[in-house]
C-alpha angles and dihedrals in degrees: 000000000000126000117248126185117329086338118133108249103245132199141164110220128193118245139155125218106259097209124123089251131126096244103056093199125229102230129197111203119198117212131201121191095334091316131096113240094177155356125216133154127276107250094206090054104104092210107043093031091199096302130110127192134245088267108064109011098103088049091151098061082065096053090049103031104142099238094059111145103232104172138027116282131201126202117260097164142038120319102260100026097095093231107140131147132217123265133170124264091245089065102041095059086048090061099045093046088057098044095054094044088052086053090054100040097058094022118017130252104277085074081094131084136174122216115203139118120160117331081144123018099221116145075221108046100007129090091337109043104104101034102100082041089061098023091067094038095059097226122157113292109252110217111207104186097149098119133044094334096117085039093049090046084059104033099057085043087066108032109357130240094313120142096233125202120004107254087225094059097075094094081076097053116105095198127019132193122207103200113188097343139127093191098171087066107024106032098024097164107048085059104081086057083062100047096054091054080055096058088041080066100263110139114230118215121188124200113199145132086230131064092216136158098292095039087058082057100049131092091235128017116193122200110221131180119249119271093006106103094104083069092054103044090048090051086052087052089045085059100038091062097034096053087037097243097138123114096253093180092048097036093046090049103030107036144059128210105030102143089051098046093049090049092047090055099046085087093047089077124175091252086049095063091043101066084046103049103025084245115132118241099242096059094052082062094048090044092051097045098051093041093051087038102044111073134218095036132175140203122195104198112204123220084250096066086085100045101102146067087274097031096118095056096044092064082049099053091039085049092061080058103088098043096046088065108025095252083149104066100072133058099263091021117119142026134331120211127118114000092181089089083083096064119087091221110170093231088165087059086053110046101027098203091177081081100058115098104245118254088019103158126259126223118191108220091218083077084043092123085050096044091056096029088057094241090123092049094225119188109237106028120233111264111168125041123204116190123182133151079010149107099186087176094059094036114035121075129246083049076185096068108027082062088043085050097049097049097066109136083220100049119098112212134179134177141193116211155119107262132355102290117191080258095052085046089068098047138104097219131019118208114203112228123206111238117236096275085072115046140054110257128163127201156197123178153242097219120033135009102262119119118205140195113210109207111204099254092203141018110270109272107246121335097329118137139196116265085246089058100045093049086047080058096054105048093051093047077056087051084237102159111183121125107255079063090069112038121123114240084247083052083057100046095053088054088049098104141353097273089190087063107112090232082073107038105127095033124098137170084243087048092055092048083065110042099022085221150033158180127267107233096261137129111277130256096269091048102034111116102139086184112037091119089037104246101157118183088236111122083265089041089238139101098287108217081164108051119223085202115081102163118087099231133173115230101257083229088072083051112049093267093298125129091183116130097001116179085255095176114154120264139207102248086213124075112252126166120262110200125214121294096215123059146173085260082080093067101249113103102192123079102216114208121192111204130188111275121249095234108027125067091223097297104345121104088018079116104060123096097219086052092040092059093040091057093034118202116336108273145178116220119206139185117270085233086057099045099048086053086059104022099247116156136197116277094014129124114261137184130237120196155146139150098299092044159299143250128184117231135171106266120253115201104198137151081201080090110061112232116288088031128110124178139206121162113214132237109076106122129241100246099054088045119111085239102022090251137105146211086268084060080083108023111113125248092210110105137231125261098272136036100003092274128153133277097196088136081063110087160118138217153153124230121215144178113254 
């Protein structure tokens, strides 16, 4: 609307939520008088269907919380102590440009290293945008592999990148399975699709260590010990084969490896896994029957399946699933993991790994407090430190050491961000970013097919800038000339994907100007079965139970387009079960699992007060049976420890954790923790078996009173 008179000058902008999240909200964003007065989502959005989550709808709090950083700053105390003042932008490139020529001039380049992965999700300033930045500076490789690496490794080894089934096709499963997922606070919006196949008569299962909100929804909820799916999915296998319960027409036509892979699971028995996952015998059959019986049928696989020592081949194992009983051929039939395959995103436009100097070392961000503390012995060390869309001290483990590590007097550190994380606390320069209300973004998913364009809603506050922007600064503070240094962001927007692809006929930038969103070009929702006819995008173009691929490898995406120096050990191109690393022989009796928090995204968020109250102090909930053997009571102060660390957290007393079990979701940040330490003080650096992911799900502890 148009301004009349003395009355404020209203619009409604389109906008989509920039968090590393499945649902990549559409956002309307309504402006008064050049400021945002709300967020809400958009109702015609199919997706998002006009709600927003805990996490994101008071977005605005975020663009005009008080402690923005709005300028450069420069230290002027100790590391740590969060005393900065203010500079201007001109001398703060000067003095990163110095600093980094000095590096390289007494170390190398690749003395520097960036630290990022997705503190937004934009194709423009997410996961990439630093890459050509990094790339032609030959700084050290950072390897992000926090999220879905060691899954993607297995995944593609057994049916390719392919998007799998449509997230709004659900309606259509008869029986879905939610596999290490707490959709209700971690995937909101793909629930009611869910929903609605339930009260079309599918019955829902979660698997999970953890009886959380989406377990309390479901029809069955199985209990399950930490790190031991693989045992399960293979039992189920085991079943499937012996009671002749397998697909034989789709295995035999659209699969390869069968008889291996039925002799390789006759060992895997329901008894077996029992002893393995807690599970009884008797329910793994059930499990197995109705699953394999029941078609379509459906399984939803969380982030945390890969997140111990055997989590690799657990997604490989779970991914046999579908084919072995035909899941595929109908329309909400098959496996849920990554939809984004389906988006012809231009990675190679964004990272620019031509510009990389071949062999440069790579360095995984997970070791990051041994990298800068010397306990890797790197040479050269690393000298400079670059953190954007980050906050390496919430989410890396060894929080000890990562803090140990930030604080060198001779490291040069400087960070992009928001606010003064605890991250942004320990830097030299602090750079200010613009929020997603003021800046150009565009996005797919990760968990639908929708593409949005996200238009900036409001002018930057202050001097803050667009990661694209502040990357254009610094190359050409570093006099780097090539093209992808001086594009516009509607330059970039434009090289985001191959617009020619046919999942994007009918979709234009202009298009998106328009709408704000809109549909890959793909069958709809009541038609989609990729695989109906099996072409899987594996080297047979089949389910491979038995992989073509025999080398671990991390997806160059995770690695700023590089496959230098990839893992490369050599893997069973069968699935086989990989048991826990960490068990109660190390002296410590209680897994401890750190899930994703319901109202923070990782570590963002951990600092607003409306997010803050929802998730309330960071705790540890334990089983009754667990707190009467140490005394322990509810809403007391507890210690957990091992040998890597220890944080302090409230006490939850809860049968909602099996024995055995404690839980802490991560995210809470150090410096509003009672210790100033968090659950990633104990979490373990070593990887899973396959793509270098995490294994914070494995892991040991001990629980103490205070």
């Amino acid at each position: 609307m148009t301004a009349t008179d003395d009355r404020p000058t209203l619009s409604i902008v389109r906008a989509a939520c920039p968090h590393d999240c499945p649902d990549t909200c559409a956002m309307l964003v309504t402006v008064e008088d050049g400021r945002a007065t709300e967020v809400r989502g958009d109702p015609d959005h199919p997706f998002t269907r006009g709600g927003l989550c805990v996490k994101v709808n008071n977005y605005v709090d975020k663009v005009y919380n008080p402690d923005r950083v709005l300028h450069p700053m420069r230290r002027n105390g100790p590391k740590g102590s969060g005393r900065f003042e203010r500079i201007s932008w001109d001398a703060a490139l000067d003095e990163i440009a110095d600093r980094f020529q000095a590096a390289i001039a007494e170390h190398g380049p690749t003395s520097i290293m960036p630290v990022s992965y997705l503190g937004t999700e934009g194709i423009l300033n997410g996961l990439n945008v630093g890459d050509p930045f990094f790339n032609r500076l030959g700084a050290t490789i950072s390897e992000r592999t926090y999220c879905d690496s060691g899954s993607c490794t297995a995944y593609s080894m057994t049916i390719g990148a392919t998007a799998g089934v449509d997230p709004e096709s659900f309606v259509h499963s008869r029986y879905i399975v939610i596999w290490a997922c707490n959709m209700i606070s971690t995937n909101l919006h793909l629930w009611p699709l869910v929903a609605e196949a339930q009260r079309r008569g599918a019955k829902v299962v979660v698997i999970d260590p953890v009886r959380h909100r989406t377990a309390k929804q479901a029809d069955w909820y199985i209990p399950i010990r930490p790190g031991t799916d693989g045992a399960l999915a293979l039992a189920m296998m085991h079943v499937i084969i012996d009671e002749g319960l397998a697909d034989d027409e789709y295995v035999r036509d659209h699969t390869v490896g069968f008889d291996e892979l039925a002799e390789r699971v006759r060992q895997y028995t329901p008894e077996w896994a029992a002893q393995e996952t807690g599970i009884p015998a008797e329910d793994i059959r059930t499990l197995a029957r109705e699953y394999a019986t029941s078609q379509p049928s459906m399984i939803r696989i969380g982030v945390a399946i890969e997140r111990h020592a055997g989590g690799g081949q657990t997604v490989r194992a779970i991914a046999c699933l579908p084919s072995l009983v035909g899941a595929w051929r109908r329309v909400g039939g098959g496996l849920l993991q990554l939809p984004l395959w389906a988006f012809p995103v231009n990675w190679g436009g964004l990272m620019h790994p031509e510009l990389a100097t071949p062999g440069t070392r790579i360095v995984n961000q997970f070791l990051l407090g041994r990298a800068l503390t010397g306990e890797m012995a790197l040479d050269p060390p690393i000298a400079c430190l670059v953190v954007y869309n980050s906050n390496p001290m919430v989410v890396c483990p060894e929080q000890e050491k990562v803090t140990r590590g930030m604080a060198r007097e001779d490291l040069f550190t400087v960070v992009s961000d928001h606010v003064l994380t605890d991250t942004a606390r320990y830097a030299d320069i602090v750079l200010p970013a613009t929020t997603q209300l003021e800046q150009l973004d565009i996005m797919f998913s990760w968990g639908h097919f929708y593409v949005s364009l996200n238009t900036p809603a409001v002018e930057p506050l202050g001097e803050a800038v667009p990661n694209t922007e502040l990357f254009r600064r610094l190359a050409a503070r570093m006099g780097f000339t090539e093209e992808c240094f001086t594009r516009t962001d509607e330059e970039m927007v434009a090289d985001a994907f191959d617009w020619s692809a046919p999942a994007m006929q009918g979709i234009t930038v202009e298009s998106l100007r328009e709408t704000g969103w809109a549909r890959l070009n793909l069958p709809s929702r009541d038609e989609y079965a990729p695989h109906a006819e099996g072409g899987f995008p594996t080297p047979s173009g089949k389910t491979e139970f038995r992989s073509s691929i025999t080398n671990n490898f991390v997806v160059p995406l995770f690695r700023q387009g590089s496959n230098d120096h990839q893992p490369g050990d050599e893997v069973d191109p069968h699935p086989h079960y990989v048991g826990p690393r960490e068990t109660a022989d190390s002296g410590y009796r209680l897994n401890l699992i750190s899930p994703k928090s319901h109202a923070y995204l990782n570590s963002s968020a951990g600092d607003q007060a409306a997010q803050r109250r929802v998730q309330g102090e960071q705790a540890v909930t334990i089983h009754p049976a667990d707190a009467a053997e140490r005394g322990i009571t509810d809403g007391r102060y507890v210690r957990v420890f091992n040998d890597r660390g220890q944080f302090v957290a409230l006490a939850k007393i809860s049968d909602e954790v099996a024995p055995g079990v404690a839980m802490c979701p991560m995210g809470a940040w150090p410096k509003n923790a009672k210790d100033s330490s968090t659950v990633n003080a104990v979490n373990p650096f070593r990887f899973a078996d396959l793509g270098n992911a995490p294994t914070f799900s494995d892991t040991r502890v001990e629980v103490e009173r205070a």
